[in-house]
C-alpha positions as CSV (number, residue, x, y, z in Angstrom):
1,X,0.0,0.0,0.0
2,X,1.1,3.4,0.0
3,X,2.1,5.6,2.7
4,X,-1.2,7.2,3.8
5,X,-3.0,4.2,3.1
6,X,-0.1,2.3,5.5
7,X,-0.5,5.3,8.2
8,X,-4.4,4.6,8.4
9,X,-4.3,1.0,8.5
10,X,-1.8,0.2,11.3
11,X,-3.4,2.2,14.1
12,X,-7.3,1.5,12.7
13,X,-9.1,-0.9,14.9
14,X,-12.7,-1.2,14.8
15,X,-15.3,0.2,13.4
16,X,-15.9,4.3,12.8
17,X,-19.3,6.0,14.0
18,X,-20.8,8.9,13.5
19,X,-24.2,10.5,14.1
20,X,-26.1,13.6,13.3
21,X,-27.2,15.9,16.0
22,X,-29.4,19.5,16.1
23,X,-29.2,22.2,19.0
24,X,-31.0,25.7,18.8
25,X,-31.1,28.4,21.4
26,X,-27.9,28.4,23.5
27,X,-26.2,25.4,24.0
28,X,-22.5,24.0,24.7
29,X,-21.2,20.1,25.1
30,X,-18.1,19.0,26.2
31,X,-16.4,15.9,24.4
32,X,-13.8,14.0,26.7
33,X,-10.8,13.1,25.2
34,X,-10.7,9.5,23.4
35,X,-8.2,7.0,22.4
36,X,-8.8,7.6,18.8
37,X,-9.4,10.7,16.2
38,X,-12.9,12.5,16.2
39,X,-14.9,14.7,13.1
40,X,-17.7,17.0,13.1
41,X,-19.0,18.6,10.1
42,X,-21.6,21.4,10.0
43,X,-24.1,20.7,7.7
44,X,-26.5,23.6,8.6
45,X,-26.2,26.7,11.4
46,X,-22.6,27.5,12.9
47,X,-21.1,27.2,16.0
48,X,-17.8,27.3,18.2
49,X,-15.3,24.4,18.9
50,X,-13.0,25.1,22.0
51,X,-10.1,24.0,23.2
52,X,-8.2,24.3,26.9
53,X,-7.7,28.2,28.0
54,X,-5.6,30.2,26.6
55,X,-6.9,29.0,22.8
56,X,-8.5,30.6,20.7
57,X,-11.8,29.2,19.8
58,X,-12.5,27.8,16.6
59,X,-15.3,29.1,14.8
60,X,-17.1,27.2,12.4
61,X,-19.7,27.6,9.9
62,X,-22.2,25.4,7.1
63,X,-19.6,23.2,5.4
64,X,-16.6,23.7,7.5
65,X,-15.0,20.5,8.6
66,X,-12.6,19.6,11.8
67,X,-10.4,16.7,12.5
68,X,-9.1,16.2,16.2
69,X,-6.3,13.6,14.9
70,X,-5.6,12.8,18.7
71,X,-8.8,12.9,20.3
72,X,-8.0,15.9,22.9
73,X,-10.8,17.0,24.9
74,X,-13.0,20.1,23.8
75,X,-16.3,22.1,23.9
76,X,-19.2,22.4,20.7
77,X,-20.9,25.4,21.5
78,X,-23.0,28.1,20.1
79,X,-21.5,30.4,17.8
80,X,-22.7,33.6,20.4
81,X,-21.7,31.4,23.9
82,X,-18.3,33.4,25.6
83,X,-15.6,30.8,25.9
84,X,-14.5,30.3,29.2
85,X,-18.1,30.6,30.5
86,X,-19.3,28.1,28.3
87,X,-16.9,25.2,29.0
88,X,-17.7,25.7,32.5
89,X,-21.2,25.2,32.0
90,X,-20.8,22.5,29.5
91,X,-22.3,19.1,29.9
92,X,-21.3,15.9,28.2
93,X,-21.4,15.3,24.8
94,X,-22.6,11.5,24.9
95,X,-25.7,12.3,27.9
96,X,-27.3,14.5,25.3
97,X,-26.3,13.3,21.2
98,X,-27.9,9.7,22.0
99,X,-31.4,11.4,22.8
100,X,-34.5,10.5,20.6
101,X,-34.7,14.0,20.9
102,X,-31.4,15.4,21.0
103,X,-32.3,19.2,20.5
104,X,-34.9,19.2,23.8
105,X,-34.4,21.4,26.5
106,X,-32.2,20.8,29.3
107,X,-29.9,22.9,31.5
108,X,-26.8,24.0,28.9
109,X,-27.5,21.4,27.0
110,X,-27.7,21.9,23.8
111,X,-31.1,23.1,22.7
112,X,-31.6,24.9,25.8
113,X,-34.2,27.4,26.8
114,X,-37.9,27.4,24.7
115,X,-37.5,26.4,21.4
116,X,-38.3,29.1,18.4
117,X,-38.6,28.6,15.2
118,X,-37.3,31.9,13.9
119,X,-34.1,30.9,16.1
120,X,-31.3,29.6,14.3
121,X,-31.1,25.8,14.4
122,X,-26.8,24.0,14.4
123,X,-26.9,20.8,12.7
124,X,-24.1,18.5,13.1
125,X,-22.3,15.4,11.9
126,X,-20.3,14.3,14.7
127,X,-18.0,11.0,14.0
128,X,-15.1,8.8,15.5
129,X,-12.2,6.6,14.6
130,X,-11.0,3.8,17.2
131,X,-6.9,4.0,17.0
132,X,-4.6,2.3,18.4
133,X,-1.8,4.6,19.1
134,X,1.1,2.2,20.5
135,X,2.7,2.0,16.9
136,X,1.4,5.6,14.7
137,X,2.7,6.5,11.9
138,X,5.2,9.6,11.6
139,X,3.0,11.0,9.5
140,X,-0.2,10.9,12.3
141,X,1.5,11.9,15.0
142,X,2.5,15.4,13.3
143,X,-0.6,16.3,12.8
144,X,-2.1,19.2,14.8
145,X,-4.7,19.0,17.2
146,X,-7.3,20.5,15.3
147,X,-7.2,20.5,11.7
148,X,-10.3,22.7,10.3
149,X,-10.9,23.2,6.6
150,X,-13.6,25.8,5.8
151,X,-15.8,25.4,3.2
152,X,-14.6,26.4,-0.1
153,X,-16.3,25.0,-3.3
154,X,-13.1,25.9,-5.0
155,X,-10.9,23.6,-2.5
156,X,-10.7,19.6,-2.1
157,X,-13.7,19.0,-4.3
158,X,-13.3,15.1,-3.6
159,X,-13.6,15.8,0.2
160,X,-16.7,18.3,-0.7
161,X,-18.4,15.3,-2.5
162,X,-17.5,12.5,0.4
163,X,-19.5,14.8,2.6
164,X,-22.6,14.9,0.3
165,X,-23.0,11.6,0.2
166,X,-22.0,10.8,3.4
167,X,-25.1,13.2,4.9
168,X,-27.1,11.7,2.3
169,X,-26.8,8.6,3.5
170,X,-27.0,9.4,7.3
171,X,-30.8,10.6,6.7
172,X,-33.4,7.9,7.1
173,X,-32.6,4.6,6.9
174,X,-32.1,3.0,3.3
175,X,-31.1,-1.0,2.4
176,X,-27.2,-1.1,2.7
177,X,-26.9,2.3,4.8
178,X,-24.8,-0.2,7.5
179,X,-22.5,-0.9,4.9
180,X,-22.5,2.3,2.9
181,X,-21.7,4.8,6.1
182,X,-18.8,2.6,7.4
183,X,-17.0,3.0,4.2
184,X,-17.6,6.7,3.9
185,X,-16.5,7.2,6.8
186,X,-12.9,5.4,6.4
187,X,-13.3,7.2,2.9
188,X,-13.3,10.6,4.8
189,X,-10.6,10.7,6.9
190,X,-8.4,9.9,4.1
191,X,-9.6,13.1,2.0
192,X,-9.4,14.9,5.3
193,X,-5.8,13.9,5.4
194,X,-5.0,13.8,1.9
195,X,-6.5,17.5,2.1
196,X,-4.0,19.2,5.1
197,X,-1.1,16.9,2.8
198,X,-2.1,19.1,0.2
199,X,-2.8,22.6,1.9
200,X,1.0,21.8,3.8
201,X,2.7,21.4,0.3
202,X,1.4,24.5,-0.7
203,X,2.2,26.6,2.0
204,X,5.8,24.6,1.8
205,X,6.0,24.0,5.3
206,X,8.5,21.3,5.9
207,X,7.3,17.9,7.2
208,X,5.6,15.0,5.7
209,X,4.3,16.7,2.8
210,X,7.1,18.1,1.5
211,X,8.0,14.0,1.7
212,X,5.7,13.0,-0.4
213,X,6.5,15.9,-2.6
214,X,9.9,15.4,-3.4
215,X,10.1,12.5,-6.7
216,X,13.0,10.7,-5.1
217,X,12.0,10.6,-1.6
218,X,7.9,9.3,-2.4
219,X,9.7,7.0,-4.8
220,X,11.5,5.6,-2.1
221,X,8.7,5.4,0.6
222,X,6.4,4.2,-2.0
223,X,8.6,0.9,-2.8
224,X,9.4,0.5,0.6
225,X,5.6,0.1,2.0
226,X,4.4,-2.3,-1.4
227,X,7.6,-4.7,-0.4
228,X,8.8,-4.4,3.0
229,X,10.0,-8.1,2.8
230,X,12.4,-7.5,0.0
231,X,15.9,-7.6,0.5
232,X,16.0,-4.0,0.3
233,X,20.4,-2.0,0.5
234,X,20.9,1.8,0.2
235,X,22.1,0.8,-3.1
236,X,19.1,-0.8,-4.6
237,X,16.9,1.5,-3.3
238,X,18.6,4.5,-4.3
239,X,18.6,3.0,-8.0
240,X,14.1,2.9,-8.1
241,X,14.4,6.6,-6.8
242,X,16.8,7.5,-9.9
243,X,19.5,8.8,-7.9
244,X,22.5,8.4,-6.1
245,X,22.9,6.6,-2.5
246,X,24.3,9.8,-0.8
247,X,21.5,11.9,-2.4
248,X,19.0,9.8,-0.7
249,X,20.3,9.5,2.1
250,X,20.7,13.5,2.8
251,X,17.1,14.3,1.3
252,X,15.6,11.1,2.8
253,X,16.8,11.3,6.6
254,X,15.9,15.2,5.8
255,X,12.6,15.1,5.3
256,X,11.4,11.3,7.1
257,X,13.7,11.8,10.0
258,X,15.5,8.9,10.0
259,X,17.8,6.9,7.3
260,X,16.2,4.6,4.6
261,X,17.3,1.4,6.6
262,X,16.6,3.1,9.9
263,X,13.1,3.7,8.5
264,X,12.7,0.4,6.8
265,X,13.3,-1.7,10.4
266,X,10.7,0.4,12.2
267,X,8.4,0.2,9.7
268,X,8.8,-3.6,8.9
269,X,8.2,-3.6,13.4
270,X,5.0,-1.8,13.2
271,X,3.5,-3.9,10.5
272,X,4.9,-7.0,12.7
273,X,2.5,-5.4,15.4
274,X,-0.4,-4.7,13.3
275,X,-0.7,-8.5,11.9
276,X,-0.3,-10.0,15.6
277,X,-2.5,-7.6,17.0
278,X,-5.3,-7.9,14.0
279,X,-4.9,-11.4,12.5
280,X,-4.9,-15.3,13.6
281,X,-1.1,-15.8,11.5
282,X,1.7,-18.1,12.6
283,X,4.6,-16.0,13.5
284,X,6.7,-18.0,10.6
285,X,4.4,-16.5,8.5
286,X,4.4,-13.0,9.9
287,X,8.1,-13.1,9.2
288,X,8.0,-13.3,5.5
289,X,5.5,-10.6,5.1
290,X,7.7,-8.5,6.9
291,X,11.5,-9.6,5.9
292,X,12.7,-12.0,8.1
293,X,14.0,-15.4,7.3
294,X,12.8,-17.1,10.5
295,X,10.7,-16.5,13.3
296,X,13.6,-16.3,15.7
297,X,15.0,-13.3,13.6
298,X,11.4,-11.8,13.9
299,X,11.1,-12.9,17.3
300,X,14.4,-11.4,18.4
301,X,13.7,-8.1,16.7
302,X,10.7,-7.4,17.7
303,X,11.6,-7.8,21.4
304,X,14.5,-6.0,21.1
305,X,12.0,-2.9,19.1
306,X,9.0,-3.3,21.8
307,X,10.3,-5.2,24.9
308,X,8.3,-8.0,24.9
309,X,8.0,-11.3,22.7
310,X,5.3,-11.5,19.9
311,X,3.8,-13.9,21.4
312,X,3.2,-12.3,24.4
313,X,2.4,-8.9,21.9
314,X,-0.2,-10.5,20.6
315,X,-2.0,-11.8,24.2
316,X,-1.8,-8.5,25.5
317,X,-3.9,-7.5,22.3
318,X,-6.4,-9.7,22.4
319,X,-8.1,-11.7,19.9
320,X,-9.2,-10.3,16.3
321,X,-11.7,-7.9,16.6
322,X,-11.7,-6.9,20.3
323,X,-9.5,-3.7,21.5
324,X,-6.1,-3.8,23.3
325,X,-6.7,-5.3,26.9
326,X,-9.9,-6.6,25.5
327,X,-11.1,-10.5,27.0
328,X,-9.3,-12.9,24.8
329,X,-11.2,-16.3,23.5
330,X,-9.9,-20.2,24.4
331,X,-9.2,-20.1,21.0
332,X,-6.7,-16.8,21.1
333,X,-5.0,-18.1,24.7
334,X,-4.3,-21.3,23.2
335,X,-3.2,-20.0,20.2
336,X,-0.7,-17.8,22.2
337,X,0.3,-20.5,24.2
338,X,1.4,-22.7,21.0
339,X,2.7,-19.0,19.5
340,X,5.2,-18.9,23.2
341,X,6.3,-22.3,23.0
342,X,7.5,-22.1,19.5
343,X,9.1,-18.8,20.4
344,X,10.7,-20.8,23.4
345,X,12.0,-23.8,21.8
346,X,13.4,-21.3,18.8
347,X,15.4,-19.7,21.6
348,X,16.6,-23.1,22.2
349,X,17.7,-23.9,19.2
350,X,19.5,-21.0,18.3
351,X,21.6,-21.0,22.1
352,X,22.0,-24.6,21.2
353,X,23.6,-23.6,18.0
354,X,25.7,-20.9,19.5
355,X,27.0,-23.0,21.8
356,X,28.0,-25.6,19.0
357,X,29.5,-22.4,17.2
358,X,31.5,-21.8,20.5
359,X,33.1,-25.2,20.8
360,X,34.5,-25.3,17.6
361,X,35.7,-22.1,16.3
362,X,39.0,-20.0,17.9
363,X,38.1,-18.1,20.7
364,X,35.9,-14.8,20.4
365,X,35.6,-16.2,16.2
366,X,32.3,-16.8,14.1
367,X,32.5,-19.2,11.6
368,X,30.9,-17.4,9.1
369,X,31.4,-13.7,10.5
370,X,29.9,-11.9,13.0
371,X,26.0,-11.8,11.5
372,X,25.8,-8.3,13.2
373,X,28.7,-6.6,11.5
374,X,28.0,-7.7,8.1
375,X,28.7,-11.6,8.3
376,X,26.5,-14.6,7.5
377,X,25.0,-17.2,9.4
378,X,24.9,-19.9,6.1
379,X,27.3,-23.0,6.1
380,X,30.5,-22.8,3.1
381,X,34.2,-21.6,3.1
382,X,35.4,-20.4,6.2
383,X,36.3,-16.6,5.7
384,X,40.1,-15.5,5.8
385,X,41.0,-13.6,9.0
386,X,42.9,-10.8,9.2
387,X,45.2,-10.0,12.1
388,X,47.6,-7.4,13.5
389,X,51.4,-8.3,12.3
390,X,52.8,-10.5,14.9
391,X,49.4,-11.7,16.5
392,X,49.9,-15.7,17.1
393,X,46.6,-17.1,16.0
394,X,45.5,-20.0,18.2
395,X,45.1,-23.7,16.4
396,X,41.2,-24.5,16.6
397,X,39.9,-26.2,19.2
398,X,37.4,-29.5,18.4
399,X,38.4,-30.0,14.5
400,X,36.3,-29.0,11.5
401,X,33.1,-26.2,11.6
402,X,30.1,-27.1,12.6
403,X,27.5,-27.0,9.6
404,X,25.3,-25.0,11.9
């Protein structure tokens, strides 16, 4: 997949949600923070959105859209309400939007006081997205905490016609609405994204746009999340971006943050996590979607890149389908269990190997080179050694090299 599409799909879990809610009069509801990213649209009316003290609020009108990426806390009120006044009178959010009614009276709820109809009537579309925020993307995390784009026929007409059809199909009920508005929804947050990607490039502001700007750069990211397995060098991947391995390096690490092979690791780790977390695969398998020979090499990796084994990743986040720290099936514990006993007899193995290693090669010597520094962990001709003029090189110990 590509890069956005990558960013998205390792942190979703769940289902989004979304609902459309109507307040008149004065009014003001305060959203709690949430482990996730939240939306509301205006689709008639205007109002307010604001954030901790000190901020200024956020005023919105019909069309405008605003993306909390993070999920931070904040106030919806009425477009006339005085800030500071209204978040203290606020009441929650979720007590009032679930109502049959959700524009009724109530103390500063919304909808407040004796309905008119000459007075102006705020309609909403108010939406979430589950995350799971452990592993995000570069790309999510440098998002703002509010990202408003105003209505502008002129501007993101894709993101313009998402929103048409989405209220369309959030009126009434019609056959394959539960299908339809799930889909939309996904469809909107990437158009929301795809939209501040866009406004960022034009304003040149450096960051994650100007990534996926520059030809060599998107070239690069764009191989490196269709094929994370491959057997990807500076050199090879410097040669699909069209130019030279130092010239990637400097522009890469410039705008990404990190080296290619840095950036290659973690990656190839976060979509480790994101297959334990979300699928039922063996751990041999996970390995050669993500560009390890062996579960051991995955195994090893991952622990060092997270502190904790796969398998014991993947208990601690649940089955399929539930959230992290969610009640895990017989099914899922006793897949675990089989997942840690592999894991465990690998470990074996591989000390059983090095100790083999140990007892017949010179003291302090791999066989085949050190596989951290370069060497390689397959059986053939014993490398040369080099030593220090005068060194006295000690006879080996236990005859030939093991085949191990």
């Amino acid at each position: 997949m590509d890069v956005v599409s990558d960013a998205i799909a390792a942190v979703r879990v769940g289902a989004p949600s979304a609902n459309r809610v109507r307040a008149a009069g004065s009014w003001c509801a305060r959203l709690s923070a949430y482990e996730g990213a939240g939306f509301h649209v205006v689709l008639a009316g205007s109002c307010q959105l604001l954030l901790d003290e000190g901020r200024r609020p956020v005023a919105l009108g019909r069309g405008d859209v605003v993306l909390l990426p993070h999920g931070s806390e904040h106030v919806l009120a009425d477009a006339a309400a005085e800030g500071p006044a209204a978040a203290r009178r606020a009441v929650n959010f979720e007590s009032w939007s679930g109502r049959d009614e959700p524009s009724a009276p109530g103390p500063g709820a919304p909808g407040s006081g004796t309905p008119d109809p000459k007075t102006p009537t705020t309609e909403l579309m108010c939406g979430k997205y589950r995350l799971d925020r452990a592993r995000a993307h570069p790309l999510l995390t440098e998002l703002p905490d509010v990202v408003h784009l105003p209505a502008a026929p002129d501007r993101h007409p894709e993101l313009h016609s998402a929103l048409a059809l989405l209220a369309h199909e959030t009126t009434g009920t019609r056959p394959g609405t539960d299908i339809a508005v799930p889909g939309l929804l996904d469809l909107l947050l990437v158009y929301l994204i795809r939209a501040w990607l866009a406004d960022r490039a034009e304003a040149g502001t450096p960051g994650w746009a100007c990534a996926l700007g520059d030809p060599a750069v998107a070239t690069a990211l764009r191989v490196l999340h269709r094929d994370p397995a491959h057997p990807w060098t500076n050199e090879t991947l410097a040669a699909r971006a069209g130019v030279s391995r130092a010239t990637l390096a400097r522009r890469f690490t410039t705008l990404v943050g990190r080296p290619p092979m840095a950036y290659l690791s973690w990656w190839r780790m976060t979509r480790a996590a994101a297959l334990l977390r979300d699928s039922e695969a063996p751990l041999d398998a996970i390995a050669r979607r993500v560009g390890y020979g062996s579960p051991y090499a995955l195994s090893h990796a991952f622990n060092r890149e997270f502190g904790v084994t796969p398998g014991r990743y993947r208990k601690r986040a649940g089955t399929p389908g539930t959230a992290l720290g969610g009640n895990e099936s017989a099914a899922g514990r006793g897949s675990e269990k089989a997942v840690e006993a592999t894991e465990a007899a690998q470990a074996a193995q591989a000390a059983q190997a090095a100790q083999a290693i140990e007892r017949t090669s010179p003291q302090g010597e791999f066989p085949y080179g050190d596989p951290d520094h370069g060497g390689t962990a397959s059986p053939g001709r014993r490398p040369a050694r080099t030593h220090a003029p005068g060194r006295h090189t000690p006879p080996p110990r236990g005859g030939a090299p093991s085949p191990l």
